[in-house]
FIZA-776026 format. One record per residue: residue in three letters; chain; x, y, z of N, C-alpha, C in turn. Coordinates in steps of 0.05 Angstrom, whole numbers, plus 32768, in hexadecimal, padded with zeros to 4 digits. Last residue first. Example, Ala and Ser with C-alpha at 12.3 -4.5 7.8 and 13.67 -1.06 7.14 Angstrom:
// FIZA-776026
   r c  npx  npy  npz capx capy capz  cpx  cpy  cpz
 SER A 8101 7FD3 808E 8111 7FEB 808F 8102 8001 809D
 ALA A 8108 7F8E 809C 80F6 7FA6 809C 8108 7FBE 809C
***
This chain:
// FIZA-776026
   r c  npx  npy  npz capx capy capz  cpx  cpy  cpz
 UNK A 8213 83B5 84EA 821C 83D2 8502 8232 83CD 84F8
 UNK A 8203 8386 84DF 81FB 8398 84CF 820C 83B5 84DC
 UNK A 8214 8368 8507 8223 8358 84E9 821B 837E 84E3
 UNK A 81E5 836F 8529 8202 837E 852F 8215 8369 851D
 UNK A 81BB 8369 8507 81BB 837E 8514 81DB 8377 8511
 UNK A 81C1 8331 8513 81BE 833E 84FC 81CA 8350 84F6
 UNK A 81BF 832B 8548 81D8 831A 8538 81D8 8328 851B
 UNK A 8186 8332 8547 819A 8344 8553 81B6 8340 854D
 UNK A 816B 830C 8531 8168 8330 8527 8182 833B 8533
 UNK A 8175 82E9 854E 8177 82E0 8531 8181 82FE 8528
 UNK A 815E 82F3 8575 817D 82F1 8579 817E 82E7 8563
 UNK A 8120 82F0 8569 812C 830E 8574 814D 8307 8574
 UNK A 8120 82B2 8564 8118 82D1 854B 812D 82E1 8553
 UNK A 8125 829B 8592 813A 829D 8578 8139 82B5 855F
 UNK A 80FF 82B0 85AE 8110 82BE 85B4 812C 82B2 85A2
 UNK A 80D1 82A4 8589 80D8 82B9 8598 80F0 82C0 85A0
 UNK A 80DB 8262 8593 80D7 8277 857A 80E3 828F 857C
 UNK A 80DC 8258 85CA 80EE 825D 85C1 80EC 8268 859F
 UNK A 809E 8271 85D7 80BD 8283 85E1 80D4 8274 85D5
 UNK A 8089 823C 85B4 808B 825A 85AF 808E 8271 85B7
 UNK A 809E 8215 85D1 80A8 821D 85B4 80A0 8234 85AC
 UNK A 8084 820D 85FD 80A9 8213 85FC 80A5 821E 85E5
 UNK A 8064 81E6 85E9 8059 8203 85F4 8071 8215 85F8
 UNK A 805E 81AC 85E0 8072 81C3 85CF 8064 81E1 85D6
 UNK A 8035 818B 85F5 8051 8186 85F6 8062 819A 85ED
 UNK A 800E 8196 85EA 8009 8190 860A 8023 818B 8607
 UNK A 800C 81CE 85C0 8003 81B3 85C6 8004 81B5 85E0
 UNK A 7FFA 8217 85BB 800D 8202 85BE 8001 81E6 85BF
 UNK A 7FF5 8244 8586 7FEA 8238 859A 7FFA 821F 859E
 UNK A 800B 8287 8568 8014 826E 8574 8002 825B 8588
 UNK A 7FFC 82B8 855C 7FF0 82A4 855C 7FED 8289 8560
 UNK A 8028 82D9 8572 800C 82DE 8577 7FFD 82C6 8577
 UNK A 8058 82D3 8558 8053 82BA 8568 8032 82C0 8575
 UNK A 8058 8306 853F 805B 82E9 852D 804B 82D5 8542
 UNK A 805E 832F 856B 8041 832B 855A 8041 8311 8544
 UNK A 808E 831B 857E 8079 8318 8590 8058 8319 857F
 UNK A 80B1 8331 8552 80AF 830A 8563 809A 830C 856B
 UNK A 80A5 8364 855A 80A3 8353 8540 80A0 8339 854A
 UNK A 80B1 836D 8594 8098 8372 858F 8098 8364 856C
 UNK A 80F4 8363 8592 80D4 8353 859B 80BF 834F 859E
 UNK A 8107 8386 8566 8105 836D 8564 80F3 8358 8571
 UNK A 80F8 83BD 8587 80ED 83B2 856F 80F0 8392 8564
 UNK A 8123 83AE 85AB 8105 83B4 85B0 80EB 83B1 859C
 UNK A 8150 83B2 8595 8144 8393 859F 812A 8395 85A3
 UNK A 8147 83CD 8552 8148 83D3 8575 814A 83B4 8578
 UNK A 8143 83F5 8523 8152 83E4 8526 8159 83E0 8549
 UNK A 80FE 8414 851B 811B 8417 851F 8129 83FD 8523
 UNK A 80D5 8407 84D7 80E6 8409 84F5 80FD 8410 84FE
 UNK A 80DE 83F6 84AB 80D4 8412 84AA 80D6 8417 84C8
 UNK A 80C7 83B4 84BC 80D0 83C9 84A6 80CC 83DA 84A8
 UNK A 80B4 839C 84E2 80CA 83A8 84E4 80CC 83B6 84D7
 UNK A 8077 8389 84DA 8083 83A1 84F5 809E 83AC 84EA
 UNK A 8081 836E 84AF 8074 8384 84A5 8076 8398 84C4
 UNK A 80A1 833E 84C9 80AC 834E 84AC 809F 8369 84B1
 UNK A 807B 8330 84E9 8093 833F 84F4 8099 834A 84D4
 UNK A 8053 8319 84C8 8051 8333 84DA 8062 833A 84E3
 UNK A 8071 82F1 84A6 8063 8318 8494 8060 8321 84A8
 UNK A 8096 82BF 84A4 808B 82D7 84C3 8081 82EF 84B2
 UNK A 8080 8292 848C 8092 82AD 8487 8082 82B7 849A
 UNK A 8095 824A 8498 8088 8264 84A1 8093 8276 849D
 UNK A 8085 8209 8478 809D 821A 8478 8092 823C 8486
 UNK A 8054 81EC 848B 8068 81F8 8483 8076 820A 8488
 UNK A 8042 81E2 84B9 8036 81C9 84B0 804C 81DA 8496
 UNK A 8071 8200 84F8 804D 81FD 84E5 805C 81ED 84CE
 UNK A 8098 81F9 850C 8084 8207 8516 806A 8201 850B
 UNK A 80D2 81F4 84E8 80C7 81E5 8501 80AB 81E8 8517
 UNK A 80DE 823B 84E1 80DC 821C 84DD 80D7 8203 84E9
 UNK A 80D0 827C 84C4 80D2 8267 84D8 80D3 824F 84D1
 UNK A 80EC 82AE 849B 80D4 8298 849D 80E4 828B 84B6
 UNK A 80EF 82F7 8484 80F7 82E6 84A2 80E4 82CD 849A
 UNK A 811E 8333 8474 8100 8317 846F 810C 8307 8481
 UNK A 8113 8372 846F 8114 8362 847B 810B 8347 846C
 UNK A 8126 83B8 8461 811B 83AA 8464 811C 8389 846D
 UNK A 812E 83E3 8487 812A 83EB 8473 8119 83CF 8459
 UNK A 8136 83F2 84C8 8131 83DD 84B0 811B 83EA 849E
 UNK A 8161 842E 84D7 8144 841D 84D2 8147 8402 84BE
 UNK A 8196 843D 84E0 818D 8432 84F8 8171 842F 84F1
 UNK A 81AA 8449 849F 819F 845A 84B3 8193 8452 84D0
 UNK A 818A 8410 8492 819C 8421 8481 8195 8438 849B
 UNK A 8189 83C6 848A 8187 83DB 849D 8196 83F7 8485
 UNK A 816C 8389 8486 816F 839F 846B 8178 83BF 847F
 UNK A 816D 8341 848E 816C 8362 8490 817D 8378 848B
 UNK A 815B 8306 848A 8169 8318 8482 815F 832E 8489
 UNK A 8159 82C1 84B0 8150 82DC 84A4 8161 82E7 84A0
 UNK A 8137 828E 84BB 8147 8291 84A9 813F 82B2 84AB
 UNK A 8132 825F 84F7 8130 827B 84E8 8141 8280 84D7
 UNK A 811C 8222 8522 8127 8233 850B 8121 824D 84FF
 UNK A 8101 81FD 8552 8102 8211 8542 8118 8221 8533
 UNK A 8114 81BF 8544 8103 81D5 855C 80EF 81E7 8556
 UNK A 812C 81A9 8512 812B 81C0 8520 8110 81B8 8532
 UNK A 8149 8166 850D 8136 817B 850A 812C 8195 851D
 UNK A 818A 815E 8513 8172 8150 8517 815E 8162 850B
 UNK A 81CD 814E 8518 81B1 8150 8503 81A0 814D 850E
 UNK A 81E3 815B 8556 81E3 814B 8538 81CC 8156 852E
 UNK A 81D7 8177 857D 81E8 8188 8568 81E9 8176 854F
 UNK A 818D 8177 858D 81AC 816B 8592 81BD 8176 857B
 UNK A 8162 818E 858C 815D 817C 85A5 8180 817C 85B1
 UNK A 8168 81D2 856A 815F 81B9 856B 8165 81A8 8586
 UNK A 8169 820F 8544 8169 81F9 8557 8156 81E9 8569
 UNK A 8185 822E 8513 817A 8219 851A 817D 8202 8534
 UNK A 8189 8268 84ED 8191 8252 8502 8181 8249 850E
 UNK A 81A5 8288 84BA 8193 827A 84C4 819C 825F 84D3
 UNK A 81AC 82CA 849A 81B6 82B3 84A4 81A1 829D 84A8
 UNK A 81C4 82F9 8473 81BB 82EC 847D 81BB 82D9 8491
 UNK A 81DE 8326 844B 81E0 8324 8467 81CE 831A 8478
 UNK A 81CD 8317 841D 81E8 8315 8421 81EC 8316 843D
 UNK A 81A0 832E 8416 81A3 8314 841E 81C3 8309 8421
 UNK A 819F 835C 83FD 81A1 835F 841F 81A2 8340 842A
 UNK A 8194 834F 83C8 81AF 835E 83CD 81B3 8359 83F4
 UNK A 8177 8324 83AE 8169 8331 83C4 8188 8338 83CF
 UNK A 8157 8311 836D 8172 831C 837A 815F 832D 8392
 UNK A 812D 82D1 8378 8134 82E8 8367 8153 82F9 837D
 UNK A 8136 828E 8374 8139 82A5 8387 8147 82BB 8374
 UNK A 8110 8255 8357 8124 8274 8346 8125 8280 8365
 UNK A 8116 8211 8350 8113 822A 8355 8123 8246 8356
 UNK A 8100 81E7 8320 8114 81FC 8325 8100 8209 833C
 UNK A 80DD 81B8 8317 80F3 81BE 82FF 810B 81CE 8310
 UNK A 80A8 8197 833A 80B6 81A5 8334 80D3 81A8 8323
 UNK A 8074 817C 8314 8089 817D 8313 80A0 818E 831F
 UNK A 8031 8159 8313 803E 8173 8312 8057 816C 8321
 UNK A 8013 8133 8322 8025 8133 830E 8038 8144 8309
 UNK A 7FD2 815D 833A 7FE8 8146 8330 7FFB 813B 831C
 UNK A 7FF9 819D 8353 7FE9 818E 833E 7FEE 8175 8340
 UNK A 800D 81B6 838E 8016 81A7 837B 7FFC 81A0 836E
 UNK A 800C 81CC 83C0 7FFA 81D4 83B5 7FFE 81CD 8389
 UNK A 8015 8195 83FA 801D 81AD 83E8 8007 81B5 83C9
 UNK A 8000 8174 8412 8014 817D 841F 801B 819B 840E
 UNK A 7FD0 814C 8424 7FCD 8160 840D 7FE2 8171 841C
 UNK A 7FB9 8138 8455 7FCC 812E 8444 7FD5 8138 842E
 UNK A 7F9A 8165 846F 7FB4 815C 8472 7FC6 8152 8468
 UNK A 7F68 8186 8467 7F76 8178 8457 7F99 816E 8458
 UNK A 7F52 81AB 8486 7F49 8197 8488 7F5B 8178 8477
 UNK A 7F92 81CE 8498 7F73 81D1 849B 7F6E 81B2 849A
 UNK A 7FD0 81CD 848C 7FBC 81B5 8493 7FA4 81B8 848D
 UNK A 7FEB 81FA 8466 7FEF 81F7 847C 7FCA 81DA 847D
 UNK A 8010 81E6 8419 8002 81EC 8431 8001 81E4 8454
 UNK A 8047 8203 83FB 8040 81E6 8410 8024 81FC 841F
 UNK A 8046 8228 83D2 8047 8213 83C7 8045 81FE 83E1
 UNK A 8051 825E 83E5 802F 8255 83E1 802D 8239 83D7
 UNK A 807C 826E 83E9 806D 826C 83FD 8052 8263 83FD
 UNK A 808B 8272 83B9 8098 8257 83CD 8089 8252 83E4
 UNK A 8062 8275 8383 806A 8282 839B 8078 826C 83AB
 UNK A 806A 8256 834A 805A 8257 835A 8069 8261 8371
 UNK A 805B 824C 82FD 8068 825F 8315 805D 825F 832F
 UNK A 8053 8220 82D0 804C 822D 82DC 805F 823B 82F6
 UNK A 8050 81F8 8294 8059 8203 82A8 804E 821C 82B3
 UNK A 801B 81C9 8283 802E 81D7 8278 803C 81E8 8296
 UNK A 7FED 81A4 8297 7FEE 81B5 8286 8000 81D4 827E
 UNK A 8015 8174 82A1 8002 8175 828D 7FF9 818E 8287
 UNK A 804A 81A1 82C8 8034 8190 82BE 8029 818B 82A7
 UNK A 807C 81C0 82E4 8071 81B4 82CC 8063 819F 82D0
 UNK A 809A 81FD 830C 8084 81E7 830A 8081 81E0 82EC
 UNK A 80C2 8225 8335 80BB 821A 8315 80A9 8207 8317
 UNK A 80B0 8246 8367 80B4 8231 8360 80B2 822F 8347
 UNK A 80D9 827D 8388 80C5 8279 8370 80C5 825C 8368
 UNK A 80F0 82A6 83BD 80EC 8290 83AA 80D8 8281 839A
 UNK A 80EF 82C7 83EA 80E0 82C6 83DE 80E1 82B7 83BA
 UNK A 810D 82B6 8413 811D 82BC 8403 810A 82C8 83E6
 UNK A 80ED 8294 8437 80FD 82AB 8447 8107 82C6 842F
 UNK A 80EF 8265 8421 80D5 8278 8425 80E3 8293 8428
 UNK A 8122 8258 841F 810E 825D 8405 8100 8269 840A
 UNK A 812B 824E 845D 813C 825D 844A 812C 8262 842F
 UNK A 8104 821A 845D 8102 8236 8474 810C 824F 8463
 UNK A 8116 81FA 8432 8103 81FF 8431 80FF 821B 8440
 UNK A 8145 81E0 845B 814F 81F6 843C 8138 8206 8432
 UNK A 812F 81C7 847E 8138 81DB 8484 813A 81F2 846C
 UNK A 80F2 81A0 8486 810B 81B4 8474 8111 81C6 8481
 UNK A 80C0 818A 849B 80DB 818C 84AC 80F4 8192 84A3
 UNK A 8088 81AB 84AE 8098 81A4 849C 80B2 819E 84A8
 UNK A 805F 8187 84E3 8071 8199 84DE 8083 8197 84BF
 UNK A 8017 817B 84FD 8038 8172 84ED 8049 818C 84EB
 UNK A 7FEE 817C 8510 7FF2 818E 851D 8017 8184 8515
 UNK A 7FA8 816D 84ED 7FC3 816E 84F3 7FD9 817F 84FE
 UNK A 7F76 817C 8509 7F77 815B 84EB 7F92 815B 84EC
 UNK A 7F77 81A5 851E 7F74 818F 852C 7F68 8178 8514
 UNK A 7FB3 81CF 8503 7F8D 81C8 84FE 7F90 81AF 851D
 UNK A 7FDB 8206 84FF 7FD4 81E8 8506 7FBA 81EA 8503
 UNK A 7FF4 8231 84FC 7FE5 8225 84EA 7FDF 820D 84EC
 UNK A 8027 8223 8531 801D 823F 851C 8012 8227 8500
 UNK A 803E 81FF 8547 8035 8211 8555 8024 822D 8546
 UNK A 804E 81B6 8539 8045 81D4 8536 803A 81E4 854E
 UNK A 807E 818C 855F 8066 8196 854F 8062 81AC 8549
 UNK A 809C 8173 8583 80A3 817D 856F 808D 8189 855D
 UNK A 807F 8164 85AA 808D 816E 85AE 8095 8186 8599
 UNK A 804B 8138 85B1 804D 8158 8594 8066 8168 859C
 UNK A 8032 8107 85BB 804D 8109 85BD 8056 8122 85A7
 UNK A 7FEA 8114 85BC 8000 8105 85BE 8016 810B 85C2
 UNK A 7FC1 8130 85A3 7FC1 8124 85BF 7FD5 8115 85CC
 UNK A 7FD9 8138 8574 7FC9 8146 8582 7FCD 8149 859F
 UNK A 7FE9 8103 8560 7FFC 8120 8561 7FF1 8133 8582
 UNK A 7FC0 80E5 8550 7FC8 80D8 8565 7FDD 80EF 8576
 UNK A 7F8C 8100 8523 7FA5 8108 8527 7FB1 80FD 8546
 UNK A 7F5F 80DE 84F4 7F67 80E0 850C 7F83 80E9 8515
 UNK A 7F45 80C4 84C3 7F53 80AA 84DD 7F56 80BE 84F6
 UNK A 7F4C 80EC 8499 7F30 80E4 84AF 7F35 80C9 84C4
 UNK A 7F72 80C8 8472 7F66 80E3 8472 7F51 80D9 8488
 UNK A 7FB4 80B7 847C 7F97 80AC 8479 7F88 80C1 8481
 UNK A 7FDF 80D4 8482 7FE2 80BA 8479 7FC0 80B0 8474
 UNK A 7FBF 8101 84A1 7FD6 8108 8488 7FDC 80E5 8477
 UNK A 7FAD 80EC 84C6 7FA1 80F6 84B9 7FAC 80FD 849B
 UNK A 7FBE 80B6 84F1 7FCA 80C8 84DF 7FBA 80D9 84D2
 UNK A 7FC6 808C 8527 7FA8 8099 8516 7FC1 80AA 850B
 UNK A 7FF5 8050 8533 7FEA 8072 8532 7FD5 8078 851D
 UNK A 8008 8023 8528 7FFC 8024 8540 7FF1 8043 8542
 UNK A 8023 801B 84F4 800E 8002 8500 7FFF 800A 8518
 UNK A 8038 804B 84DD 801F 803E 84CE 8013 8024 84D7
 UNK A 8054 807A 84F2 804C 8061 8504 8036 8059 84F1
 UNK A 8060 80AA 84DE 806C 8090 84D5 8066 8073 84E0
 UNK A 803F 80D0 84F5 8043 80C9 84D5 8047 80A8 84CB
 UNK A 804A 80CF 8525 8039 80BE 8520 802D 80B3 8502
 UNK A 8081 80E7 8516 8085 80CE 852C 806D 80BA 8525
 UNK A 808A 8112 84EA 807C 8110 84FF 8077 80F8 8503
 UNK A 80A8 8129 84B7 80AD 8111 84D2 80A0 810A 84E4
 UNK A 8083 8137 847F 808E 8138 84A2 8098 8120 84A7
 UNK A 80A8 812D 8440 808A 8133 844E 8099 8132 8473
 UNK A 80C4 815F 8412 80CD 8145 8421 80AF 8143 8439
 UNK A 80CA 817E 83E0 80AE 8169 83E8 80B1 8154 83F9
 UNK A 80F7 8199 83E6 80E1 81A6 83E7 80C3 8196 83ED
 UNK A 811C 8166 83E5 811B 817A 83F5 80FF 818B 83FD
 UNK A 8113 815D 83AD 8108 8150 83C2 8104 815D 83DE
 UNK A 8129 8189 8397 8113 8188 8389 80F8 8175 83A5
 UNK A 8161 8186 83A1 8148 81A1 83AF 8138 8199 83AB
 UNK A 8169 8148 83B3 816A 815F 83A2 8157 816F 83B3
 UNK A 81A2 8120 83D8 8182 8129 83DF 818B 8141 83CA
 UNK A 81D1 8111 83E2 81BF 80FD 83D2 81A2 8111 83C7
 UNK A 81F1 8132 8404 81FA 811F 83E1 81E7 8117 83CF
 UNK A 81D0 8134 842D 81DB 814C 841A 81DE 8140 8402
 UNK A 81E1 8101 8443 81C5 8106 843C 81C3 8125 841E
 UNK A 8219 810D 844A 820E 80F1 843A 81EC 80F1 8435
 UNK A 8215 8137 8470 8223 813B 8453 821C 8121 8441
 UNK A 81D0 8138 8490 81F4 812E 8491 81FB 8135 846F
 UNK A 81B0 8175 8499 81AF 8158 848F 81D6 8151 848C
 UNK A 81A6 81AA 84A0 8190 819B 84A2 8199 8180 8498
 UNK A 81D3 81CD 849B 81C6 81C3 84B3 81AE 81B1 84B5
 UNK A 81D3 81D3 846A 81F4 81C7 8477 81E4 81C7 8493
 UNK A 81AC 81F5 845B 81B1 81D2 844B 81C1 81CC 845D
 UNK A 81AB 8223 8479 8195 8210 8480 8193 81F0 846D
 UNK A 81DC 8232 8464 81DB 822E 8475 81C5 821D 8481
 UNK A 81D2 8245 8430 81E0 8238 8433 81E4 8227 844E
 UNK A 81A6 826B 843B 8199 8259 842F 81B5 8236 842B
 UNK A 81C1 829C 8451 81AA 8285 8461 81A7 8270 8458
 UNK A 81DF 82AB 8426 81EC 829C 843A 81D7 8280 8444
 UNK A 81DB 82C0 83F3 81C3 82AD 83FD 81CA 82A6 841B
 UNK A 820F 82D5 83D7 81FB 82E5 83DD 81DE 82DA 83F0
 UNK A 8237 82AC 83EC 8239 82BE 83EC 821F 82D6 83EA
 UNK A 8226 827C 83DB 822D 8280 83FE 822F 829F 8406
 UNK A 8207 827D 83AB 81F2 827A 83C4 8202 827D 83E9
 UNK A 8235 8287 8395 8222 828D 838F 820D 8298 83AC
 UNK A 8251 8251 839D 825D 8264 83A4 8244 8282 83AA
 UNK A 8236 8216 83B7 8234 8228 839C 823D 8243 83A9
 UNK A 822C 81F9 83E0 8244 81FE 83DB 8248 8214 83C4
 UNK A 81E7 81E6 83E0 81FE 81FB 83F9 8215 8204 83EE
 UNK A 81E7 81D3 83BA 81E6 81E7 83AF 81E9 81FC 83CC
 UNK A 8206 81A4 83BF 8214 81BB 83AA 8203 81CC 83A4
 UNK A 81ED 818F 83E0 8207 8192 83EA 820D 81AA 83D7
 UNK A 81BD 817C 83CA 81B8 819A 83D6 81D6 81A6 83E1
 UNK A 81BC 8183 837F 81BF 816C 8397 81BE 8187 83B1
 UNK A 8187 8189 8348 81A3 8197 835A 81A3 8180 837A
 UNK A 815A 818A 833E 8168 8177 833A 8180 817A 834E
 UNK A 8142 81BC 8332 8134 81A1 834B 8149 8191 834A
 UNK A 8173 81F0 8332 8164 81DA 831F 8159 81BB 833E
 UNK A 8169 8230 833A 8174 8217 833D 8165 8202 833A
 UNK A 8180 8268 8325 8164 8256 831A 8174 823F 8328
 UNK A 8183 82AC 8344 818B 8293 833C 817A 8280 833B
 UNK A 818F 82F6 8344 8189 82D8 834D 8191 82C6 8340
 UNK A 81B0 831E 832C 81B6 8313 833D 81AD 82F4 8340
 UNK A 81A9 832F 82F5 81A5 8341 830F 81B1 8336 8324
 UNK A 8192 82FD 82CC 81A4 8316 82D6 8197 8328 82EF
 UNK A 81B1 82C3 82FC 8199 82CD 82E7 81AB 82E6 82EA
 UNK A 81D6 827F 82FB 81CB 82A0 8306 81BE 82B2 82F3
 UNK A 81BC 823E 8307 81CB 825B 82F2 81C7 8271 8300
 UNK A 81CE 8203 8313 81D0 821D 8322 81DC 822D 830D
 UNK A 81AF 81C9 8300 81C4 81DC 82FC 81B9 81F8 8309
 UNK A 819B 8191 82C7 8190 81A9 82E3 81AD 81B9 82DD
 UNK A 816B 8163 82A6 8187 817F 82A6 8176 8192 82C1
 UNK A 8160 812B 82C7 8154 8145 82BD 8171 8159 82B9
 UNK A 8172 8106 82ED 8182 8101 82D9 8178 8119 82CB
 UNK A 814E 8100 830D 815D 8106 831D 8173 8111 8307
 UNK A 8120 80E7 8310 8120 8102 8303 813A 8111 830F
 UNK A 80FB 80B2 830D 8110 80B7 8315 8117 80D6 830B
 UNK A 80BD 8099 8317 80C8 80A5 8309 80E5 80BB 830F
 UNK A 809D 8063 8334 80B0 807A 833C 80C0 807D 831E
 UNK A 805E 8041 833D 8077 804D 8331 808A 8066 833A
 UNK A 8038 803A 8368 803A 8027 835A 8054 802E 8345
 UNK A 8045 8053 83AF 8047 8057 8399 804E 803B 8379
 UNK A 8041 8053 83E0 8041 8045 83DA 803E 803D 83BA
 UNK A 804F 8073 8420 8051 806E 8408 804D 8054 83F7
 UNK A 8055 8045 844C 8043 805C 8449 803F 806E 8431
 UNK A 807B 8021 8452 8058 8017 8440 804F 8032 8446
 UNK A 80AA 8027 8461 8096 802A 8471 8081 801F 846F
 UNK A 80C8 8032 8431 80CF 8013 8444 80B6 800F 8455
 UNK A 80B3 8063 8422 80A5 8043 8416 80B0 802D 841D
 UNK A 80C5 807D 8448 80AB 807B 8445 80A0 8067 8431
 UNK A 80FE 8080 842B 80FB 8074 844A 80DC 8069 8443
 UNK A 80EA 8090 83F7 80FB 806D 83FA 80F3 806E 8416
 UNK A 80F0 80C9 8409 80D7 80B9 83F5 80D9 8096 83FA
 UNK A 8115 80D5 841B 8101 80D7 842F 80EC 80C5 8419
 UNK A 813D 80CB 83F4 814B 80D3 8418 8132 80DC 8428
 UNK A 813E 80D8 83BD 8131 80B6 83CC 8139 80BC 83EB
 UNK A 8157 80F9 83A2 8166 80E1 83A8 8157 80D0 83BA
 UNK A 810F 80EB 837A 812F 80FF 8376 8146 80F5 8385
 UNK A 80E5 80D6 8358 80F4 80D1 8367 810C 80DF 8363
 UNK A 809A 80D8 834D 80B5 80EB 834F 80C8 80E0 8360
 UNK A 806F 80AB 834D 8076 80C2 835E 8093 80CB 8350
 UNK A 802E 8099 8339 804B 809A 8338 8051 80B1 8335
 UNK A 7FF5 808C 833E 7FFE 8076 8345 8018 8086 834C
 UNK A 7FE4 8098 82F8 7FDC 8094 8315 7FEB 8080 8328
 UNK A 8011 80C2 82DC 8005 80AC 82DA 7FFA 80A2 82F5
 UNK A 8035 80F6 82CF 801F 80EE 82D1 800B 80DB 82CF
 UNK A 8065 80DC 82D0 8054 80E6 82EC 8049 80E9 82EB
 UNK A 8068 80DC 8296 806E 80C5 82A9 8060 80CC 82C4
 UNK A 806C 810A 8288 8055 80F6 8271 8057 80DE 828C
 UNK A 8087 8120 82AA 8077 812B 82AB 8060 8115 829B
 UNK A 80BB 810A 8290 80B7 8110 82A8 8096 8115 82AE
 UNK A 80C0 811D 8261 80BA 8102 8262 80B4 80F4 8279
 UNK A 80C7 8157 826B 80AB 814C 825E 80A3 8134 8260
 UNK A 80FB 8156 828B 80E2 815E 828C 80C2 8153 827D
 UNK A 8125 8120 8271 8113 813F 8273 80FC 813A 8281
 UNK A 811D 80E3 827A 8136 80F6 826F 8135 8116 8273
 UNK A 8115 80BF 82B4 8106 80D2 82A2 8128 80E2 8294
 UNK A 810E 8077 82C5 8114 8098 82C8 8113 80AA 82B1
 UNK A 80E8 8055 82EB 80EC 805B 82D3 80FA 8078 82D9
 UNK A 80C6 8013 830F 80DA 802A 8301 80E1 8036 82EA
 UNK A 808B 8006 8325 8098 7FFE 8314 80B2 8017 8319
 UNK A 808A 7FDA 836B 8085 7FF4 8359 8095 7FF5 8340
 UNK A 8076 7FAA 83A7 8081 7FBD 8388 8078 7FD8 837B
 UNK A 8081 7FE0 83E7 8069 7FD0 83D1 8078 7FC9 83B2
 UNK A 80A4 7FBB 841A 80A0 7FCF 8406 808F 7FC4 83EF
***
């Protein structure tokens, strides 16, 4: 591991005077940041600790809720709040990681945790593009089981590998942000980018820039959510593929819907074309596979994960229909 200096931040601002310095990273519980600098892949000349920031789960009026980067993710599965009206979002923390990882890891990290991808981490014997810009994707041509299927480039064909992240998108959630030049608001969905030419460039962060909170506004039909996830083995591991969704039925039509994918593309994925088939539809299986079927339209496979997009598909459609009959 490289030295580096330490330091932790009292607030936000002192936070922010500190990260922004070249060289230094944000440290929240360290449950993917630390691995990657046992690695040397990181390598950051300071870490600014931000773990100690005022946080906290408030509820806004109407409904939603501001939760603070800081927050650990055990409590913010457990928050009465989020089991009860968020379900999904409780559920994609309690599946993505052991209760001793839970303990440690904040949303804040959570949200900027980078891939797993096998050749990510091979810093003595793999081309990376994401670790070194223009070396070359080993993914490609290689061992992509687990890889993307939606928004891939040939500079990278990685996967985000959050679960809680899938649930945010899904939920249409709002990032808080602070930088040098003051705060800002940013879509959940627009805050990780998909690869094109720029791989290592994971998200649409400033430098220095902070996340503080994220807000999920009140979504009344999220109450009857869910999200499931599967994977190689029932221990922990990383999804396959994953779905977080909610639906809105009144009268045998959806009325309305939200749906993201996981384990598929370079982020977190909101299915808009099934969303925008269903809504205003009838409530069918029929209709559930023609939505799956125009999402996965664009799906292209590796030489290893061509499976993945019938099993997409057909977790979608028994996502909907588990729905469906909660909803009947």
């Amino acid at each position: 591991m490289t030295p580096f200096r330490y330091m932790r931040a009292t607030d936000a601002a002192s936070a922010v005077l500190k990260g922004g310095a070249a060289g230094a990273r944000y440290l929240g519980g360290g449950t993917n940041l630390v691995d990657l600098m046992r690695e040397n892949i990181e390598t950051p000349e300071s870490l600014v600790d931000v773990t100690g920031l005022p946080g906290g789960i408030d509820e806004l009026p109407g409904g939603g809720l501001r939760i603070g980067a800081a927050v650990r993710n055990t409590a913010l599965a457990e928050h009465r709040a989020v089991r009860l009206r968020y379900p999904m979002l409780a559920r994609a923390i309690l599946a993505g990681a052991s209760g001793q990882i839970r303990n440690m890891a904040t949303v804040g990290g959570n949200i900027l945790q980078r891939t797993r991808c096998s050749y990510f981490y091979d810093e003595a014997g793999s081309r990376c593009n994401k670790r070194h810009p223009g070396e070359g994707c080993d993914a490609v041509g290689g061992f992509n089981r687990n890889h993307a299927i939606l928004g891939a480039s040939s500079a990278c064909v990685a996967v985000h590998p959050s679960d809680m992240c899938v649930a945010l998108a899904a939920l249409d959630a709002v990032v808080h942000l602070r930088g040098n030049g003051g705060e800002r608001r940013l879509a959940f969905t627009a805050l990780h980018r998909l690869p094109g030419e720029l791989p290592d460039v994971d998200t649409m962060l400033q430098p220095g820039e902070l996340i503080t909170a994220v807000e999920i506004p009140p979504m009344p039909f999220a109450a009857r959510s869910t999200y499931r996830k599967v994977r190689d083995r029932s221990s922990y591991a990383f999804a396959l593929v994953s779905v977080a969704a909610a639906l809105d039925v009144e009268g045998g039509q959806v009325r309305d819907v939200r749906i993201a994918l996981g384990g598929v593309a370079h982020k977190p994925w909101r299915a808009e074309r099934a969303e925008a088939l269903l809504r205003g539809g009838p409530l069918s299986a029929t209709s559930f596979a023609a939505a799956a079927e125009a999402e996965l339209a664009s799906a292209q496979a590796l030489s290893g994960n061509g499976f993945k997009i019938d099993l997409a598909r057909r977790t979608l459609v028994a996502v909907l229909e588990d729905l469906s009959g909660e909803i009947a």
